[in-house]
N, CA, C and O atoms as a MOPAC input file, in Angstrom:
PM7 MOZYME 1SCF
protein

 N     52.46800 1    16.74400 1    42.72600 1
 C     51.94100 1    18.09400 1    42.69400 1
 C     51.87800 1    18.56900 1    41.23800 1
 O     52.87600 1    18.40000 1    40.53700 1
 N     50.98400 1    19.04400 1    40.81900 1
 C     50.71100 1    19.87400 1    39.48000 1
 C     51.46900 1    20.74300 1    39.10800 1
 O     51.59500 1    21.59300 1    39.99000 1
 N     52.13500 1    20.98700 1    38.08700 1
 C     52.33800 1    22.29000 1    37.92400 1
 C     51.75400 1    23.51600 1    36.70800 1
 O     50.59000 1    23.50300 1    36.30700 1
 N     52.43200 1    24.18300 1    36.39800 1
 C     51.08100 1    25.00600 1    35.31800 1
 C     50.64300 1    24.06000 1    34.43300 1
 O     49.51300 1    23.64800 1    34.17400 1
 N     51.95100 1    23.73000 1    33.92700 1
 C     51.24400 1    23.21400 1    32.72200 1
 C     50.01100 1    22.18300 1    32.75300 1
 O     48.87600 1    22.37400 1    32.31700 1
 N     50.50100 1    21.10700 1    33.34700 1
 C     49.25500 1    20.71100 1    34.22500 1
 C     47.77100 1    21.06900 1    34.18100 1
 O     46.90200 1    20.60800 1    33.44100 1
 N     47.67500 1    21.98700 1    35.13000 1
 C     46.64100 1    23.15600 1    35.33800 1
 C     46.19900 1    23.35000 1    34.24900 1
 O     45.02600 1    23.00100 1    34.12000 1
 N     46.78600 1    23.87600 1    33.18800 1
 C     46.47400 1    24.60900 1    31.79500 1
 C     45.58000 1    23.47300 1    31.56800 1
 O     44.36800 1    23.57400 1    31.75300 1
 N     46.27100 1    22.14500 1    31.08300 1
 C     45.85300 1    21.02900 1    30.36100 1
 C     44.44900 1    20.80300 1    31.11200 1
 O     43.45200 1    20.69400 1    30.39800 1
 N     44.33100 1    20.73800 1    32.29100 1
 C     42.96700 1    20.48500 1    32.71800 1
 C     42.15800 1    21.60000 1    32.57900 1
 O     41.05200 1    21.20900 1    32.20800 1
 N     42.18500 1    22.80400 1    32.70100 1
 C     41.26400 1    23.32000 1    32.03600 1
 C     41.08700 1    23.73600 1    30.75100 1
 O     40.04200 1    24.23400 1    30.33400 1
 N     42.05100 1    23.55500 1    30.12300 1
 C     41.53900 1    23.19600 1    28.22800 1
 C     40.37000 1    21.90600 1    28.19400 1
 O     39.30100 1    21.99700 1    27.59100 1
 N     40.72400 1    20.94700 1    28.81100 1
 C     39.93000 1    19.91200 1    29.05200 1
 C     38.48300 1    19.97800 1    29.15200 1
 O     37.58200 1    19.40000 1    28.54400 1
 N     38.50300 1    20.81500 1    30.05900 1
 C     36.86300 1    21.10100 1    30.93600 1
 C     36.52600 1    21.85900 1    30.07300 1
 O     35.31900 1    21.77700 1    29.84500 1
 N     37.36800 1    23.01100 1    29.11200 1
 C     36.65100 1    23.93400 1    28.40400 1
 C     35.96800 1    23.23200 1    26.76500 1
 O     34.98600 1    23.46700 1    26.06000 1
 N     36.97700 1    22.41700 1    26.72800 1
 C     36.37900 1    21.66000 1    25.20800 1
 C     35.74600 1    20.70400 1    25.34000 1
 O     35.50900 1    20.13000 1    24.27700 1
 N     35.09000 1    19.96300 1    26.78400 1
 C     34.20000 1    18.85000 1    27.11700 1
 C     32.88400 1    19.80400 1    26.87500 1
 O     32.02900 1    19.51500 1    26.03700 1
 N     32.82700 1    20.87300 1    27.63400 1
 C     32.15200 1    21.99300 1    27.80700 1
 C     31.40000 1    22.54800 1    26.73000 1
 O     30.27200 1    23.01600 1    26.57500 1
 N     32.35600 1    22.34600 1    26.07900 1
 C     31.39900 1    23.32100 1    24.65200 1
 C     31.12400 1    22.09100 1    23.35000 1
 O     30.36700 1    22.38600 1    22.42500 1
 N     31.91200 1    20.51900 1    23.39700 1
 C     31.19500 1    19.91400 1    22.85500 1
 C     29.85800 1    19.34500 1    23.42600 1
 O     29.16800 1    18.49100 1    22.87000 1
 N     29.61700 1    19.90800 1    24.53800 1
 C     28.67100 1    19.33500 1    24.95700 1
 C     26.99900 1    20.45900 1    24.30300 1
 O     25.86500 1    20.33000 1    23.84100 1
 N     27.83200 1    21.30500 1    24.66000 1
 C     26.99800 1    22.47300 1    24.09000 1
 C     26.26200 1    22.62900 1    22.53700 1
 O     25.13300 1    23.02300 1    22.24500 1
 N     27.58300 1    22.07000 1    21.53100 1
 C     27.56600 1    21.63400 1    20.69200 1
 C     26.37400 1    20.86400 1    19.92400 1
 O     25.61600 1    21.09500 1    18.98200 1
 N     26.67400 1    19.60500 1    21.03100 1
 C     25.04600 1    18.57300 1    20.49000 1
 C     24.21900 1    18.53900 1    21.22900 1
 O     23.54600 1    17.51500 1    21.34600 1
 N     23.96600 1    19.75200 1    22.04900 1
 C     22.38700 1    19.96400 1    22.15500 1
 C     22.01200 1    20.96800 1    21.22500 1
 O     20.86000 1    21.40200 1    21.26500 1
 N     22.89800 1    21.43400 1    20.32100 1
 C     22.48300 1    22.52000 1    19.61400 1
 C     21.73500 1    22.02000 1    18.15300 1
 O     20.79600 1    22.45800 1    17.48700 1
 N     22.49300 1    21.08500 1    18.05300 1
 C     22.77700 1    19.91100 1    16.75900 1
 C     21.88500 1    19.25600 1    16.81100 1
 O     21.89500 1    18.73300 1    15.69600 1
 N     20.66600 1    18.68900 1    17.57200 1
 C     19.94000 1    17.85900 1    17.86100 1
 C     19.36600 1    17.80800 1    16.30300 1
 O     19.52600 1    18.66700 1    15.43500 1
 N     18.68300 1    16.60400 1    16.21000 1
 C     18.28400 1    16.24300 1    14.81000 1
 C     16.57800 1    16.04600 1    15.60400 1
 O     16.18900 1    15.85700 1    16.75600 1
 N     15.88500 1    16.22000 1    14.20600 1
 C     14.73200 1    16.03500 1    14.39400 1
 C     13.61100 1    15.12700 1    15.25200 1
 O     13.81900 1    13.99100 1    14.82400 1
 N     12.72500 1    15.05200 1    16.06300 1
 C     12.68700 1    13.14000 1    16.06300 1
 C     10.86800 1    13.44600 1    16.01800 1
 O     10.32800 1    14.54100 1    16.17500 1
 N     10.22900 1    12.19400 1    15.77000 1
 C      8.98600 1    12.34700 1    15.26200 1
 C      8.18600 1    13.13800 1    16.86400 1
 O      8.57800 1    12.85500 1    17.99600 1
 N      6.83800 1    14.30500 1    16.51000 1
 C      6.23900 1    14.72800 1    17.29500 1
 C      4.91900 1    14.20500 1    17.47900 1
 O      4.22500 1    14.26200 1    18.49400 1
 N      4.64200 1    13.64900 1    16.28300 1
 C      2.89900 1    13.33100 1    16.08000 1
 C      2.39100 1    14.25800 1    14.71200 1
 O      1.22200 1    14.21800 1    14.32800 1
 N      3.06200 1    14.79100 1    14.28400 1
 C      2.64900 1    15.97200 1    13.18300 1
 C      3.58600 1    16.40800 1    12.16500 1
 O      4.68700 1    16.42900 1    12.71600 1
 N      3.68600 1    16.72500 1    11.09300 1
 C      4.57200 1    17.13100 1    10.11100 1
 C      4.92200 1    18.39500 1    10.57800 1
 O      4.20800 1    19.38700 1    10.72900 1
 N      6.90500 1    18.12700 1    10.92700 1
 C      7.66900 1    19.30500 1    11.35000 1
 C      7.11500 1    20.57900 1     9.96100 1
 O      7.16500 1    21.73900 1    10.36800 1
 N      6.70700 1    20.44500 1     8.70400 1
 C      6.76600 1    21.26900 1     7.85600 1
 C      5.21200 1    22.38200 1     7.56600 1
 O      5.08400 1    23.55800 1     7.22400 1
 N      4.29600 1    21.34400 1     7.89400 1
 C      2.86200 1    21.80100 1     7.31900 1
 C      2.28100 1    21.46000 1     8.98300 1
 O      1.19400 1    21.98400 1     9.22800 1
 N      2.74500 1    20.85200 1     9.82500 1
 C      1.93800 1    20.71100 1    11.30300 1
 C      0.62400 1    19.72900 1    10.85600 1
 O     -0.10300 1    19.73200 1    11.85000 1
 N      0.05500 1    18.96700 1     9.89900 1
 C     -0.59100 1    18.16800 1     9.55600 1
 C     -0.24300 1    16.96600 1    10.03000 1
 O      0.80100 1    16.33700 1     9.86100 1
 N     -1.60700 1    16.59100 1    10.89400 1
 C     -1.06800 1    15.28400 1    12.30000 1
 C     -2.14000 1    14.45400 1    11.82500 1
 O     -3.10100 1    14.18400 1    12.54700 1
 N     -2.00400 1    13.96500 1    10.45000 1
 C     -3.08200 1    12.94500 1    10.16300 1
 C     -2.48900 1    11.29200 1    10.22500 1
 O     -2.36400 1    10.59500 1     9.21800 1
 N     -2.18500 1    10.87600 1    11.52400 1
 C     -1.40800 1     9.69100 1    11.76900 1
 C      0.08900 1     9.17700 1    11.13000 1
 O      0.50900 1     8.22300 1    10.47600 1
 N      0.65100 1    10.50500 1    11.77800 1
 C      2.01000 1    10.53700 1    10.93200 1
 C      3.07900 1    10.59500 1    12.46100 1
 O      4.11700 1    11.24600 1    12.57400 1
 N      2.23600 1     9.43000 1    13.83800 1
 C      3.10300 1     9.42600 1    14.88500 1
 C      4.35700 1     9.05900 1    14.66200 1
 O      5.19600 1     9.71200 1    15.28300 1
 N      4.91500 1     7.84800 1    13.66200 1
 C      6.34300 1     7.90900 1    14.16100 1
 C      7.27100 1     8.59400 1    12.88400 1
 O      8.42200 1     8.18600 1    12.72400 1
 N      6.75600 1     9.56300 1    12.06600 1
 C      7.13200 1    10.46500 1    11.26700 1
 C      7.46500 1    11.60800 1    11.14600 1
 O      6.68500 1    12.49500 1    11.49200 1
 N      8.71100 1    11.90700 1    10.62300 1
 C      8.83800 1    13.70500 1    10.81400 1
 C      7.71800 1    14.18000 1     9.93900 1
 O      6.87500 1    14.93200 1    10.42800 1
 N      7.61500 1    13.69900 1     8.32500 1
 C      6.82700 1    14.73600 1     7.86300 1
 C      5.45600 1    13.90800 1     7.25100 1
 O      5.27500 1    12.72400 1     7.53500 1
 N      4.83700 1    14.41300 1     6.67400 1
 C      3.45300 1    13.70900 1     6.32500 1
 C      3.61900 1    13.03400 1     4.57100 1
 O      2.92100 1    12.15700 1     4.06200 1
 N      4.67100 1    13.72600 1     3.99900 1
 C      5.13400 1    13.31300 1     2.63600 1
 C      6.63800 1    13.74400 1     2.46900 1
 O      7.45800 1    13.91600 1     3.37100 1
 N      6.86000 1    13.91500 1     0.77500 1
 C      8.26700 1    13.33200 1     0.37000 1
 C      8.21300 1    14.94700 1     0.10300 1
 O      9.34900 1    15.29000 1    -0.22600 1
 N      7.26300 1    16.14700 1     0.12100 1
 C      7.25500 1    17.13100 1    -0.58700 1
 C      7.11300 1    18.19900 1     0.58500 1
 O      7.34600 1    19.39700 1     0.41800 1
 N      6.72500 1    17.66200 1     1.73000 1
 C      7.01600 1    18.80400 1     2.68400 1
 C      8.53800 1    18.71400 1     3.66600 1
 O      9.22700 1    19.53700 1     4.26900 1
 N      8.59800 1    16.91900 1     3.37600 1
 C     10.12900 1    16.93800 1     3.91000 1
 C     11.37000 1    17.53900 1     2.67700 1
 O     12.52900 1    17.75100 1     3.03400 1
 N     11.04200 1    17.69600 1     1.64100 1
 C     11.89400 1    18.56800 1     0.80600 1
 C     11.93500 1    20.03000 1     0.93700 1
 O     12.85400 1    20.84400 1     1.02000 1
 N     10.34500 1    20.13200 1     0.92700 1
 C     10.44000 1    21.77500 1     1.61200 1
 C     11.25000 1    22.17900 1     2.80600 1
 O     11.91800 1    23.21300 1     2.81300 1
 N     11.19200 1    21.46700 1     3.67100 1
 C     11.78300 1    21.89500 1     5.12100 1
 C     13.02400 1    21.33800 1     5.03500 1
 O     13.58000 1    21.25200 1     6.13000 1
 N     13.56300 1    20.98600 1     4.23100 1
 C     15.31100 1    20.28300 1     4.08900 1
 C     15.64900 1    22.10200 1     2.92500 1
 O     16.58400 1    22.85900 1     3.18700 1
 N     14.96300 1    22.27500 1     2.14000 1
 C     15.36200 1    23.41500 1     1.48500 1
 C     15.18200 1    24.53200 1     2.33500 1
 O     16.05000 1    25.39600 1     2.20800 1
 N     14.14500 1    24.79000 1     3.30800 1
 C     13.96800 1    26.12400 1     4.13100 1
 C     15.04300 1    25.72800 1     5.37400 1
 O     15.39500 1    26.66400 1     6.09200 1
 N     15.47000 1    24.65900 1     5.60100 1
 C     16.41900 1    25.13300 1     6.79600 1
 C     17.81700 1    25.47200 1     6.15200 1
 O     18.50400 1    26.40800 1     6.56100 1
 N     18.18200 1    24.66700 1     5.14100 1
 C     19.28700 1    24.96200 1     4.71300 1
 C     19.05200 1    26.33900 1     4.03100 1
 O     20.05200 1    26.40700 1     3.31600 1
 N     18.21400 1    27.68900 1     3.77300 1
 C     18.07200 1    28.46000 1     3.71100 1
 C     18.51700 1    29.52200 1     5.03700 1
 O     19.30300 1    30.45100 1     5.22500 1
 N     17.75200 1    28.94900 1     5.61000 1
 C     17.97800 1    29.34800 1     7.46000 1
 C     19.51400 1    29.64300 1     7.94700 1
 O     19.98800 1    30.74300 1     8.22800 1
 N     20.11300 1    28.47100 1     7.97000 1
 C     21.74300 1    28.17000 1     7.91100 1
 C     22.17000 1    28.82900 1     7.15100 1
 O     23.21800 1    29.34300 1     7.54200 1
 N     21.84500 1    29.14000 1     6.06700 1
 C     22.84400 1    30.18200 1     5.04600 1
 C     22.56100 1    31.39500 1     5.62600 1
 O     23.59100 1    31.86000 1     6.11500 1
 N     21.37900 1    32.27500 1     5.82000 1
 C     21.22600 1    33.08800 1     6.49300 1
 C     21.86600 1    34.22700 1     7.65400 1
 O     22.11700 1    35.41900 1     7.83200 1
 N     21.92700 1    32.56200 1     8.42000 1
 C     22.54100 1    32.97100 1    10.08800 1
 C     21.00300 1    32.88300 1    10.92700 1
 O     20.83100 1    33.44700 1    12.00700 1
 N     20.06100 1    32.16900 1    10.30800 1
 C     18.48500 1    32.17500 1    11.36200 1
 C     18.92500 1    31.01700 1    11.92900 1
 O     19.79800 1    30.23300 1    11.55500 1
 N     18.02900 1    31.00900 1    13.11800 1
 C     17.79100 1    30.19100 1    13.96100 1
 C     17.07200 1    29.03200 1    13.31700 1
 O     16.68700 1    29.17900 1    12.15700 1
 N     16.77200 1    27.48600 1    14.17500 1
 C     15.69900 1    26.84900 1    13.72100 1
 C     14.21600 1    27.58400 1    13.64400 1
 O     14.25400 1    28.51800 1    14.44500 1
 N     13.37200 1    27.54600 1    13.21800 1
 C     11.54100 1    27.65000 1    13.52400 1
 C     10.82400 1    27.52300 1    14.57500 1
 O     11.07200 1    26.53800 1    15.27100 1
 N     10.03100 1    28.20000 1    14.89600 1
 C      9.41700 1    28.05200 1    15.89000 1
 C      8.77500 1    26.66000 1    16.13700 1
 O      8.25700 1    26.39500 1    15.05200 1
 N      8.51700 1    25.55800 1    17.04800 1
 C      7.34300 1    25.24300 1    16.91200 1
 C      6.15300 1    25.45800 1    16.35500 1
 O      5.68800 1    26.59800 1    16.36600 1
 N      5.57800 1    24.57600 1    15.87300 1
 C      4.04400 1    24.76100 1    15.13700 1
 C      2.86900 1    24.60500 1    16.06000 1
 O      1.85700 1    25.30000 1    15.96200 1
 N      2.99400 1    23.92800 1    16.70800 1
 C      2.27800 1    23.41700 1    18.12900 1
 C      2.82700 1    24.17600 1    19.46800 1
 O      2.37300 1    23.88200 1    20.57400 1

């Protein structure tokens, strides 16, 4: 038979499975769409986040802008 402590321990459990789970869907990292996450320019850039070395710098400097902030990610472009 369980007793509190027990109890406690399993739901600390469920609560921190719970919110790492929450965690990395939040965290998700980029993955290619067909188009540059930065400029939306889909000139055969399928298995690519961005279309160059200068819009993936831009959008590595505007999110880490974002994050300092307290903003959210961007909307979709598409």
């Amino acid at each position: 038979m369980a007793d509190e402590a027990d109890l406690a321990f399993d739901s600390e459990q469920r609560h921190l499975s719970q919110a790492l789970a929450a965690q990395r869907q939040r965290s998700s990292a980029l993955k290619p769409v067909g188009y540059c996450h930065h400029c939306a320019e889909d000139r055969g850039i399928d298995d690519r986040l961005f279309c160059d070395s200068d819009c993936a710098a831009d959008w590595e400097y505007e999110d880490a802008l974002r994050k300092r902030l307290g903003l959210g990610t961007p909307q979709a472009l598409h």
